[in-house]
C-alpha positions in Angstrom: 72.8 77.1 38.6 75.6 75.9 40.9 78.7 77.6 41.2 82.2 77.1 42.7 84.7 80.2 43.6 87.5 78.8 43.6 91.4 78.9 42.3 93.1 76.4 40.1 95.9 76.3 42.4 93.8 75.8 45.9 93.7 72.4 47.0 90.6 73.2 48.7 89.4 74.3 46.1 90.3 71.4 44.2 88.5 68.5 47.1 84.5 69.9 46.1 85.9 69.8 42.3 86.5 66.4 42.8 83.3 65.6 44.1 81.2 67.9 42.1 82.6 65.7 39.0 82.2 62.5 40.5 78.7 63.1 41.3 78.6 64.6 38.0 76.9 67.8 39.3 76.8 70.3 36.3 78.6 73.9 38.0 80.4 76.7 36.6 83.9 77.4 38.1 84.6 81.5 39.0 88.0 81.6 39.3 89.1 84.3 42.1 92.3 86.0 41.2 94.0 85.6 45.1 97.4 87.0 43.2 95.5 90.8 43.0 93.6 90.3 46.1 90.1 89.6 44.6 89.3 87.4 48.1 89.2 90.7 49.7 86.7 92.5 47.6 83.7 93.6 48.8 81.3 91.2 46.2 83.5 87.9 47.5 83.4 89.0 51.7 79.6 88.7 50.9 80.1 85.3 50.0 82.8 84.3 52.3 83.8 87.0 54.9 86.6 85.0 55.8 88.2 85.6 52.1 88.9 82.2 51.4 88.5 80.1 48.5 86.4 77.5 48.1 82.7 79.1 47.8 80.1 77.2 46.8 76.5 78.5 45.7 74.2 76.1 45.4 70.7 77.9 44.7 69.8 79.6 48.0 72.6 77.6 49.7 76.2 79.7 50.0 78.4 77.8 51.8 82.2 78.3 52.5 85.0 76.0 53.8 86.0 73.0 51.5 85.2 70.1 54.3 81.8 71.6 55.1 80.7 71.7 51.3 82.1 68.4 50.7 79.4 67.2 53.4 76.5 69.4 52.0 76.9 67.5 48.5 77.4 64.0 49.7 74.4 64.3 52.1 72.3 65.9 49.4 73.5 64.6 46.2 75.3 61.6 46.5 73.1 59.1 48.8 74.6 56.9 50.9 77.7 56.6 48.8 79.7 58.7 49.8 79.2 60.3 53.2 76.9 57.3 55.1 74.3 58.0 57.6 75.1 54.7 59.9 76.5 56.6 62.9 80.0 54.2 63.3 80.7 54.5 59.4 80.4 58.5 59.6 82.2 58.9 62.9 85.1 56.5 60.9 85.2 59.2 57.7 84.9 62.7 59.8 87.7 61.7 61.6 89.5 62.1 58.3 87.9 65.2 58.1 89.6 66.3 61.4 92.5 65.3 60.1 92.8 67.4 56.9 91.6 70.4 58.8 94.0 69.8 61.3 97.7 67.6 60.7 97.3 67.9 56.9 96.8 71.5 57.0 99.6 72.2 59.3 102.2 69.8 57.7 101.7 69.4 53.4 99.7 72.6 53.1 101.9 75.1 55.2 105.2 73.5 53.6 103.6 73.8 50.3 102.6 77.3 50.8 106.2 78.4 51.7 107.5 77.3 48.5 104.7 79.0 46.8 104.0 82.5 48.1 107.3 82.1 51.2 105.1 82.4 54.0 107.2 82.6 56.8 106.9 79.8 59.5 108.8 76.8 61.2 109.0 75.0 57.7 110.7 72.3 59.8 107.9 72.0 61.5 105.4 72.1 59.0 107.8 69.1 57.4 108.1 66.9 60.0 104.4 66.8 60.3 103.8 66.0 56.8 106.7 62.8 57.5 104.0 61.7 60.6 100.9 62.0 58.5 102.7 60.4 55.7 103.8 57.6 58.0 100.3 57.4 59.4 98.5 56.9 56.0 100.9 54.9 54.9 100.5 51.9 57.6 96.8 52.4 57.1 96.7 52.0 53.9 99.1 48.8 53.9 95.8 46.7 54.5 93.2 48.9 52.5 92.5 50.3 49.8 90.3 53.2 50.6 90.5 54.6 53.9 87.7 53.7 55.5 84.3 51.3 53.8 86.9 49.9 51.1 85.0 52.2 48.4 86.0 56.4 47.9 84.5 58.5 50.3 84.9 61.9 51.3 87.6 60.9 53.7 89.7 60.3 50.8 88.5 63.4 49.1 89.2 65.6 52.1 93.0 64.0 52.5 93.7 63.5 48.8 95.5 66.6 47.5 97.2 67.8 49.6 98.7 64.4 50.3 99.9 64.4 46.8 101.3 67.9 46.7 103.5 67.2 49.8 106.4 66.9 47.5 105.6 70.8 46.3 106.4 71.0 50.4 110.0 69.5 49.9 108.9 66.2 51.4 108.8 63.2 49.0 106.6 60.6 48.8 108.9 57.8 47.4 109.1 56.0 51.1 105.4 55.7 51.3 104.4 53.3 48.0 101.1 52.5 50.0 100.3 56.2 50.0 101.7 56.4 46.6 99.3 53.4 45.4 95.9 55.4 46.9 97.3 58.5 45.0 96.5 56.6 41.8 93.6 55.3 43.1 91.9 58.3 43.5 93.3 59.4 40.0 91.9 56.8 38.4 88.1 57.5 39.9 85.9 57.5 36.5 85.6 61.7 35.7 88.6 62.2 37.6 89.2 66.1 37.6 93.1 67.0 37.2 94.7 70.5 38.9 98.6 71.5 38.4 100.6 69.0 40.7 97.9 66.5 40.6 97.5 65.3 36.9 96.0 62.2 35.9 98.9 59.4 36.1 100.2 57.5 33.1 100.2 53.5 33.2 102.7 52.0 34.1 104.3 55.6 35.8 104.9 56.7 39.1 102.7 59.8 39.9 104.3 62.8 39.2 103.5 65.6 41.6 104.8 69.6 40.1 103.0 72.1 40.8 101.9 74.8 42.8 99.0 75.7 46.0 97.4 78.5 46.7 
């Protein structure tokens, strides 16, 4: 049986839900109470001694950190589709990897997380580099539709949520429509899964983004 340990408000927890649903893996989802400090307990350092949410178990395999489990499924589970072996097409995803470990964590997540739990930090920092990702996607995306391969992969997977929580950061996404347009792309993905903030979008709508990250 596969499981995922994870938190309904994580947005890394929320990239290997999306995957796990559109690969249509069956799982069951242990929600770890980070509000009473269950990421610290003894049975979950065995699992991640790190104390951070996403875990997956996957028979023998226990693996932690959302961007290395979304490789392990789409290398084992999902083919060619969504994580390609051709060296060029894989460099052109990981680098969006890189970025949602690195800018996107820094800028949306960190802002995000102020609001949430008021972390302190240099939240106009963390701001102004969710504006320079933002401005990034958004000129890529003028001229696609995906971000790399013109079809989902798990470069959009690894960038999508906490893209679309950035206005949960205090930075809105109204001056990106490009950005705005991928959102409910991704949304639309048959099996879609939805998380607070990130809720399927109505026809006809702009995305709505409330919500909360843990």
């Amino acid at each position: 049986m596969r499981t995922l340990y994870a938190h309904p408000l994580s947005g890394n927890s929320h990239k290997v839900r999306l995957l796990l649903a559109f690969l249509e893996l069956p799982y069951e989802e242990v929600t770890v109470d980070l509000s009473h400090g269950e990421q610290h307990s003894q049975r979950f350092m065995q699992l991640n001694p790190l104390g951070q949410v996403p875990v997956l178990v996957d028979g023998k395999v226990v693996l932690r950190d959302s961007l290395a489990i979304l490789v392990y499924l789409a290398r084992k589970y999902g083919g060619e589709a969504w994580l390609p072996g051709h060296p060029a097409q894989a460099g052109a995803i990981v680098q969006w990897l890189s970025l949602a470990a690195n800018e996107l964590h820094h800028g949306p997540h960190l802002a995000r997380l102020h609001f949430l739990l008021g972390v302190d930090l240099n939240l106009a920092a963390a701001q102004e580099q969710t504006r320079q990702v933002l401005r990034l996607l958004e000129s890529h995306l003028a001229t696609r539709t995906w971000l790399e391969l013109e079809r989902p992969t798990v470069a959009d997977l690894a960038c999508f949520p906490y893209v679309g929580l950035a206005p949960e950061g205090k930075v809105s996404l109204e001056p990106y429509p490009a950005v705005r347009a991928w959102i409910d792309r991704v949304k639309s993905l048959p099996n879609y899964p939805s998380m607070p903030g990130l809720e399927p979008s109505m026809p006809g709508l702009e995305p709505s983004m409330p919500g909360l990250d843990a």
